[in-house]
N, CA, C and O atoms as a Maestro MAE file, in Angstrom:
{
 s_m_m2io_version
 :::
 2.0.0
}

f_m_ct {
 s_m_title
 :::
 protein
 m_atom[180] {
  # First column is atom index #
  i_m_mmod_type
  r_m_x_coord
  r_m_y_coord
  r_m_z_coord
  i_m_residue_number
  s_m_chain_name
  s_m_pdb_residue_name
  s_m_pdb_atom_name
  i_m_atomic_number
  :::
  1 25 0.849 -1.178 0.000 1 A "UNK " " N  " 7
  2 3 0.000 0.000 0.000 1 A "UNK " " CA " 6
  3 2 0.891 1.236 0.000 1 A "UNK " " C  " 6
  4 15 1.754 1.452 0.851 1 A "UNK " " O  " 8
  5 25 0.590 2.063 -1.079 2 A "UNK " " N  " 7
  6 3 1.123 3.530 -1.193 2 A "UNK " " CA " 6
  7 2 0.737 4.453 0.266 2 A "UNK " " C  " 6
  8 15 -0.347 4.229 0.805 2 A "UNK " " O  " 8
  9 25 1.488 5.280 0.740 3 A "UNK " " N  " 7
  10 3 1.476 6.456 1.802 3 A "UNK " " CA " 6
  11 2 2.435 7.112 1.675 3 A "UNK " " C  " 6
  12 15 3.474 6.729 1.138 3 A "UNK " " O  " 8
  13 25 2.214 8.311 2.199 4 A "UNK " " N  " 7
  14 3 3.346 9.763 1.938 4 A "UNK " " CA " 6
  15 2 2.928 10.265 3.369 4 A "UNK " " C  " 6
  16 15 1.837 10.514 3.882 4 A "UNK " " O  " 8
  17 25 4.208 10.314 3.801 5 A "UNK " " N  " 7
  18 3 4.397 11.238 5.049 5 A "UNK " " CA " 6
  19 2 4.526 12.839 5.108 5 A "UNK " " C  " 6
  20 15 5.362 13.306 4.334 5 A "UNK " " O  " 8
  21 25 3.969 13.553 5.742 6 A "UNK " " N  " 7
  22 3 4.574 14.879 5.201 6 A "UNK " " CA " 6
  23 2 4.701 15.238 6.998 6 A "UNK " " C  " 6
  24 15 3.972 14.578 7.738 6 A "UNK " " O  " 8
  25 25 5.525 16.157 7.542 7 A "UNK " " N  " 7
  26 3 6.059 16.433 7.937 7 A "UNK " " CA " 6
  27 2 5.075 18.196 8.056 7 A "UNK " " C  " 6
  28 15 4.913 19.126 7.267 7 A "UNK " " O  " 8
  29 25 4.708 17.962 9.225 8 A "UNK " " N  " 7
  30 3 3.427 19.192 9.562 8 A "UNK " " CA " 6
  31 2 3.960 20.203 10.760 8 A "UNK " " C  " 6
  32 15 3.799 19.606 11.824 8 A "UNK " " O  " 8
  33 25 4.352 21.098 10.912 9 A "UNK " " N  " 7
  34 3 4.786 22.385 11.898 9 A "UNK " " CA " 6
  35 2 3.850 22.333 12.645 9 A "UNK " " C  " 6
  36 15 3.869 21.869 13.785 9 A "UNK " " O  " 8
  37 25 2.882 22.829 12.047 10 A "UNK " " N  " 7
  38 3 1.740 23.728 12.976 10 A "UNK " " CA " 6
  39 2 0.432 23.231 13.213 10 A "UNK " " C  " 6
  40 15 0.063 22.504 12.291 10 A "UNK " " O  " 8
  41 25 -0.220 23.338 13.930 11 A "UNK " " N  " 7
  42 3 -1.451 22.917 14.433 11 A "UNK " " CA " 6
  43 2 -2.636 23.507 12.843 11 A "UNK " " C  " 6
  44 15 -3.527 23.058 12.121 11 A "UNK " " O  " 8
  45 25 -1.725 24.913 13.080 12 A "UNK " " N  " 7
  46 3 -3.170 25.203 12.018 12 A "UNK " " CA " 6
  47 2 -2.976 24.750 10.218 12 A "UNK " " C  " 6
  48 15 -3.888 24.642 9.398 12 A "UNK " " O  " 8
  49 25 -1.686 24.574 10.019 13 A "UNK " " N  " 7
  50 3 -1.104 24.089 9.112 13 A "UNK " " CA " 6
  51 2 -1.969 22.455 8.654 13 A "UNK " " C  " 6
  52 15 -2.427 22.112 7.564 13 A "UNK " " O  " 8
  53 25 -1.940 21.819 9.792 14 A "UNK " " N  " 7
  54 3 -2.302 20.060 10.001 14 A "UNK " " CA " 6
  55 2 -3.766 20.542 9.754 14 A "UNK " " C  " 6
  56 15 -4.508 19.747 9.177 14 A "UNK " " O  " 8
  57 25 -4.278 21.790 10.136 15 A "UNK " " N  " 7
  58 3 -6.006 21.734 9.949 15 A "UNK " " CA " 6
  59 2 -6.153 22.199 8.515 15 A "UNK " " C  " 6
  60 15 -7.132 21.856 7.853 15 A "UNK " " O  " 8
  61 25 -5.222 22.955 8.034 16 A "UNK " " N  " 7
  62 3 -5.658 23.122 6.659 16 A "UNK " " CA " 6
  63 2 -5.761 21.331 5.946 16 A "UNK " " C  " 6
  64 15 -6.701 20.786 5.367 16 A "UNK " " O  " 8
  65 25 -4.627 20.897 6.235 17 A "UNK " " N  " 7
  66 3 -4.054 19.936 4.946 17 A "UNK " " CA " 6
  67 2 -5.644 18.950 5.141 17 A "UNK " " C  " 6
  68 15 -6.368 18.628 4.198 17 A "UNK " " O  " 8
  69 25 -5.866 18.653 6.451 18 A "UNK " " N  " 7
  70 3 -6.825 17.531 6.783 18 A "UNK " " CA " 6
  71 2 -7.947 18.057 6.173 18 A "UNK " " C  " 6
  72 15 -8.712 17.137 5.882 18 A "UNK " " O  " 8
  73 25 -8.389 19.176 5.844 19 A "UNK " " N  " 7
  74 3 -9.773 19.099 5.528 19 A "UNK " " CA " 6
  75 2 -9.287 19.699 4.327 19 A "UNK " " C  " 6
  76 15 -9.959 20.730 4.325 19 A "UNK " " O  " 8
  77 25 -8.761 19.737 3.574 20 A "UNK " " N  " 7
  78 3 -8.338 19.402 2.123 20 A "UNK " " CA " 6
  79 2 -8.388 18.376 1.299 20 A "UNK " " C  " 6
  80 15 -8.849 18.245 0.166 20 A "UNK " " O  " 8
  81 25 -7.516 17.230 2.474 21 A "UNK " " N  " 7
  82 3 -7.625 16.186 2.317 21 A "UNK " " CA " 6
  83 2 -8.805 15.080 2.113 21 A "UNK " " C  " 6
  84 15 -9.013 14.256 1.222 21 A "UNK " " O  " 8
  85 25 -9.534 15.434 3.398 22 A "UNK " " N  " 7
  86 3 -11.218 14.796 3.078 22 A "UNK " " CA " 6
  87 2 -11.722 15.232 2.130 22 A "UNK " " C  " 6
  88 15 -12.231 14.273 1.549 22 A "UNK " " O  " 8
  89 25 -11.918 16.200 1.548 23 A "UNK " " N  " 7
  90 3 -12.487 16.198 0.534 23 A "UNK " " CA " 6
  91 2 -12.215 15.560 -0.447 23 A "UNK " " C  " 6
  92 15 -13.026 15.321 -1.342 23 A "UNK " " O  " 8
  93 25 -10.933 15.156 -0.430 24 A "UNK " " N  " 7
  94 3 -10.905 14.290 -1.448 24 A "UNK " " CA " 6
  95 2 -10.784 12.446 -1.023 24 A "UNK " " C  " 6
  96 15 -9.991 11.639 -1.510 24 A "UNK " " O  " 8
  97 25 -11.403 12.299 -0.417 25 A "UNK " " N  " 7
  98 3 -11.556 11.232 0.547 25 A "UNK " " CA " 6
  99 2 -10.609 10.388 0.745 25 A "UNK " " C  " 6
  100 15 -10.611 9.228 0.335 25 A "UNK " " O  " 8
  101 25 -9.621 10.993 1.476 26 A "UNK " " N  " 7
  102 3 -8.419 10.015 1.829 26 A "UNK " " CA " 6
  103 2 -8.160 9.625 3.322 26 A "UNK " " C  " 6
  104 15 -8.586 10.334 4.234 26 A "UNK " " O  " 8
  105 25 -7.582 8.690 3.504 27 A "UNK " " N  " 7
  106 3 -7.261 8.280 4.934 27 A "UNK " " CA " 6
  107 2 -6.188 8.969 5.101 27 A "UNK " " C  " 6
  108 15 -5.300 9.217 4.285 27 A "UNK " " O  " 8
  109 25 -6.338 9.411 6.677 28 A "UNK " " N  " 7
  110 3 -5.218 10.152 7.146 28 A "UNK " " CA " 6
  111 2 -5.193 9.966 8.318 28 A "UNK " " C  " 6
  112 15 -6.267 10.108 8.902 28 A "UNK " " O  " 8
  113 25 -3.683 9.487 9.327 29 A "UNK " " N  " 7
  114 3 -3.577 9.245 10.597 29 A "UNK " " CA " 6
  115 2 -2.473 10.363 10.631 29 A "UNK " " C  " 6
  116 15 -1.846 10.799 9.666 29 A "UNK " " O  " 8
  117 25 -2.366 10.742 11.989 30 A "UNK " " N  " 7
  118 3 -1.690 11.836 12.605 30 A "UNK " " CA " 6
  119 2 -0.830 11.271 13.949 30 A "UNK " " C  " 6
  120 15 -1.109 11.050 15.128 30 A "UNK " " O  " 8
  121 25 0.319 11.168 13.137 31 A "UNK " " N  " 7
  122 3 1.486 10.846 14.364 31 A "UNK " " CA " 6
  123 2 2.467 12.198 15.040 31 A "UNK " " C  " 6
  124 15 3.539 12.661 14.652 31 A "UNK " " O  " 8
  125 25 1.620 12.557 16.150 32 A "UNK " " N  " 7
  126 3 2.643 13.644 16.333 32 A "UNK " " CA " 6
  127 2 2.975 14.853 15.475 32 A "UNK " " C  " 6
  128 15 2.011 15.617 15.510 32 A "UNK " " O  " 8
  129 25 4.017 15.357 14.672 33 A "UNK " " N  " 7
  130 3 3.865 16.414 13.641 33 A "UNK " " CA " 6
  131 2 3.986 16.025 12.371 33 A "UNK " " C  " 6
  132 15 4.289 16.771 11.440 33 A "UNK " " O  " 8
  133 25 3.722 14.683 12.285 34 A "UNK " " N  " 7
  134 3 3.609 14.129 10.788 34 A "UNK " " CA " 6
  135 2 1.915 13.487 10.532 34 A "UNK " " C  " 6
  136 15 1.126 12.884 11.260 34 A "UNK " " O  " 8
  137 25 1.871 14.029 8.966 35 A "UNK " " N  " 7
  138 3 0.308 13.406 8.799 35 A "UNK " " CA " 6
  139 2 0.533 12.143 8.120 35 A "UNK " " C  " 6
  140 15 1.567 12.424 7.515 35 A "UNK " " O  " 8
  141 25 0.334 11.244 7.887 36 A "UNK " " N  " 7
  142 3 0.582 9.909 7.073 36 A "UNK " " CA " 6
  143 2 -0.608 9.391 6.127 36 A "UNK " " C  " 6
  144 15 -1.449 8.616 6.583 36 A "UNK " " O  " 8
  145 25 -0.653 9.802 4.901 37 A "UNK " " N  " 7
  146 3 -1.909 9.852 3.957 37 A "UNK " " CA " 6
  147 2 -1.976 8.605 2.651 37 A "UNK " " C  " 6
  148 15 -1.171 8.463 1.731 37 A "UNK " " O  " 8
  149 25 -3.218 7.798 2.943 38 A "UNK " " N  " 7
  150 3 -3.315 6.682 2.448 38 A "UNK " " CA " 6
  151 2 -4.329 7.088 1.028 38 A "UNK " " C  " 6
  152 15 -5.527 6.990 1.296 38 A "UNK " " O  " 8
  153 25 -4.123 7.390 0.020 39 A "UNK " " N  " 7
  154 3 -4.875 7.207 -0.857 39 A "UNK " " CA " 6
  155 2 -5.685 6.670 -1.504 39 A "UNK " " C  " 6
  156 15 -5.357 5.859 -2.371 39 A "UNK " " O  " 8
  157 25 -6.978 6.990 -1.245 40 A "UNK " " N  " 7
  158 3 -7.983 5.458 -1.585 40 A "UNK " " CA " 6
  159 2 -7.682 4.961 -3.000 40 A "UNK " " C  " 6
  160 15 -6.960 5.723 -3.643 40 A "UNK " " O  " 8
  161 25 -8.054 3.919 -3.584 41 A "UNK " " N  " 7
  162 3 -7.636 3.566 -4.749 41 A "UNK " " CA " 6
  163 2 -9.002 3.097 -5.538 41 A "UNK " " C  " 6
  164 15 -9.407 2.025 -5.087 41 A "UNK " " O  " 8
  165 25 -9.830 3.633 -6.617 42 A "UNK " " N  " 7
  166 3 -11.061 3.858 -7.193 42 A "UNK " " CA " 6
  167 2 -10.955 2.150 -8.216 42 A "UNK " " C  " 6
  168 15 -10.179 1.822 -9.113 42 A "UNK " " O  " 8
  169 25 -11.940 1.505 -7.652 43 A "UNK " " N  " 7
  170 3 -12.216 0.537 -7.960 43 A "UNK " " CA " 6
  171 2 -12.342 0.262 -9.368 43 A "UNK " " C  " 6
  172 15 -13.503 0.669 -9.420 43 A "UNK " " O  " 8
  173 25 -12.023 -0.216 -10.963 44 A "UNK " " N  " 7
  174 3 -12.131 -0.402 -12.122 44 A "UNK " " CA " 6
  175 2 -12.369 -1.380 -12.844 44 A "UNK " " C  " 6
  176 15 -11.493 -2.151 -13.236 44 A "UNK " " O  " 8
  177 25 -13.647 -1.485 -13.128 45 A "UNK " " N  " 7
  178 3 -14.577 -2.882 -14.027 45 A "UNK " " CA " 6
  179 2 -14.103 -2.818 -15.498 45 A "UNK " " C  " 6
  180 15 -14.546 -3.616 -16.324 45 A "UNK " " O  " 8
  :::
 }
 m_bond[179] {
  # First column is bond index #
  i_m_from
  i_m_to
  i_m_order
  :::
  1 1 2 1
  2 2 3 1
  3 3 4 2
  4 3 5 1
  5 5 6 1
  6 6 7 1
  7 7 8 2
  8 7 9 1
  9 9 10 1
  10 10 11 1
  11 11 12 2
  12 11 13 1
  13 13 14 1
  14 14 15 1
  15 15 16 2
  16 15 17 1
  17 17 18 1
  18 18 19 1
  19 19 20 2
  20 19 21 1
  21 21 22 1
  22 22 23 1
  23 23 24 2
  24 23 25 1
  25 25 26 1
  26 26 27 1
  27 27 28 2
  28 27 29 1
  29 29 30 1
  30 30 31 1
  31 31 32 2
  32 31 33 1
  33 33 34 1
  34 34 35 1
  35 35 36 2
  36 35 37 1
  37 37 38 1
  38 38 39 1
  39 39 40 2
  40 39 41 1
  41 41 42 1
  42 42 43 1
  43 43 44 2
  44 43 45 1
  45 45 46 1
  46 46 47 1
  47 47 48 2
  48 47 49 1
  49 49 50 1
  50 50 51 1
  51 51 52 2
  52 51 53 1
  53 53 54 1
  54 54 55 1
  55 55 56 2
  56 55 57 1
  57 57 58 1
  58 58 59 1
  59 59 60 2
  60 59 61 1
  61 61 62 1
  62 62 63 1
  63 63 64 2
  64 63 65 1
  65 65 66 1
  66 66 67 1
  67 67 68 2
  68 67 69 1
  69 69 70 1
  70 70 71 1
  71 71 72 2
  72 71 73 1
  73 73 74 1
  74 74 75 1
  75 75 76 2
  76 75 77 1
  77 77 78 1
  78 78 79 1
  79 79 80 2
  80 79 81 1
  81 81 82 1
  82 82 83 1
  83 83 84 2
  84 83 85 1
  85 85 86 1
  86 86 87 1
  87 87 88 2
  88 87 89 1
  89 89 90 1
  90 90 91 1
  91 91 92 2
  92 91 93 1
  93 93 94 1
  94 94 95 1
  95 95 96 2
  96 95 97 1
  97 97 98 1
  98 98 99 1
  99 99 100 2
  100 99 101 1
  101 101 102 1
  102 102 103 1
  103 103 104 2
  104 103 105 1
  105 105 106 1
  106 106 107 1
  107 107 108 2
  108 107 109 1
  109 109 110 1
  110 110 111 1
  111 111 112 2
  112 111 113 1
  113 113 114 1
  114 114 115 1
  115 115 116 2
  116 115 117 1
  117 117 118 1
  118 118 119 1
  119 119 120 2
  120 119 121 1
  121 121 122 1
  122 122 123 1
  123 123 124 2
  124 123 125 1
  125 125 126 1
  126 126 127 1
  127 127 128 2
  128 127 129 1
  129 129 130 1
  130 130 131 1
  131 131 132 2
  132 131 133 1
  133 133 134 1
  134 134 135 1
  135 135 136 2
  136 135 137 1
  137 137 138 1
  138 138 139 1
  139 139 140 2
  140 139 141 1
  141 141 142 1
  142 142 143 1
  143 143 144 2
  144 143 145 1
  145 145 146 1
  146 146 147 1
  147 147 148 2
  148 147 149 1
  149 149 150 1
  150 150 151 1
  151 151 152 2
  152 151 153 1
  153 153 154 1
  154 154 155 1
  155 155 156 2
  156 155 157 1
  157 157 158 1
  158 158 159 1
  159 159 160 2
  160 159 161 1
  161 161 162 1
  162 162 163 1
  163 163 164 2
  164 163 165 1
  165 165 166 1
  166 166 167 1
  167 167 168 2
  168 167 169 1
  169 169 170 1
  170 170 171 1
  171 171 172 2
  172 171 173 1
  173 173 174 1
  174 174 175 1
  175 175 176 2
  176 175 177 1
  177 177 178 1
  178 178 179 1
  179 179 180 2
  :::
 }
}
């Protein structure tokens, strides 16, 4: 499984990216000042 770590400063910084992020419906866990973002992967018939 693909994930990208990014490396987050700020509190308000981590609130932008996260609700950026949902919108585009991705999983995201929060370790401390890193976000760790799982990209859903769109199912193809």
């Amino acid at each position: 499984m693909e994930c990208l770590e990014v490396l987050v400063p700020t509190i308000e910084e981590r609130f932008d990216i996260l609700v950026q992020l949902d919108s585009y419906h991705n999983e995201v866990g929060e370790f401390g000042t890193s976000l760790v973002i799982i990209p859903k992967r769109k199912n193809i018939m």
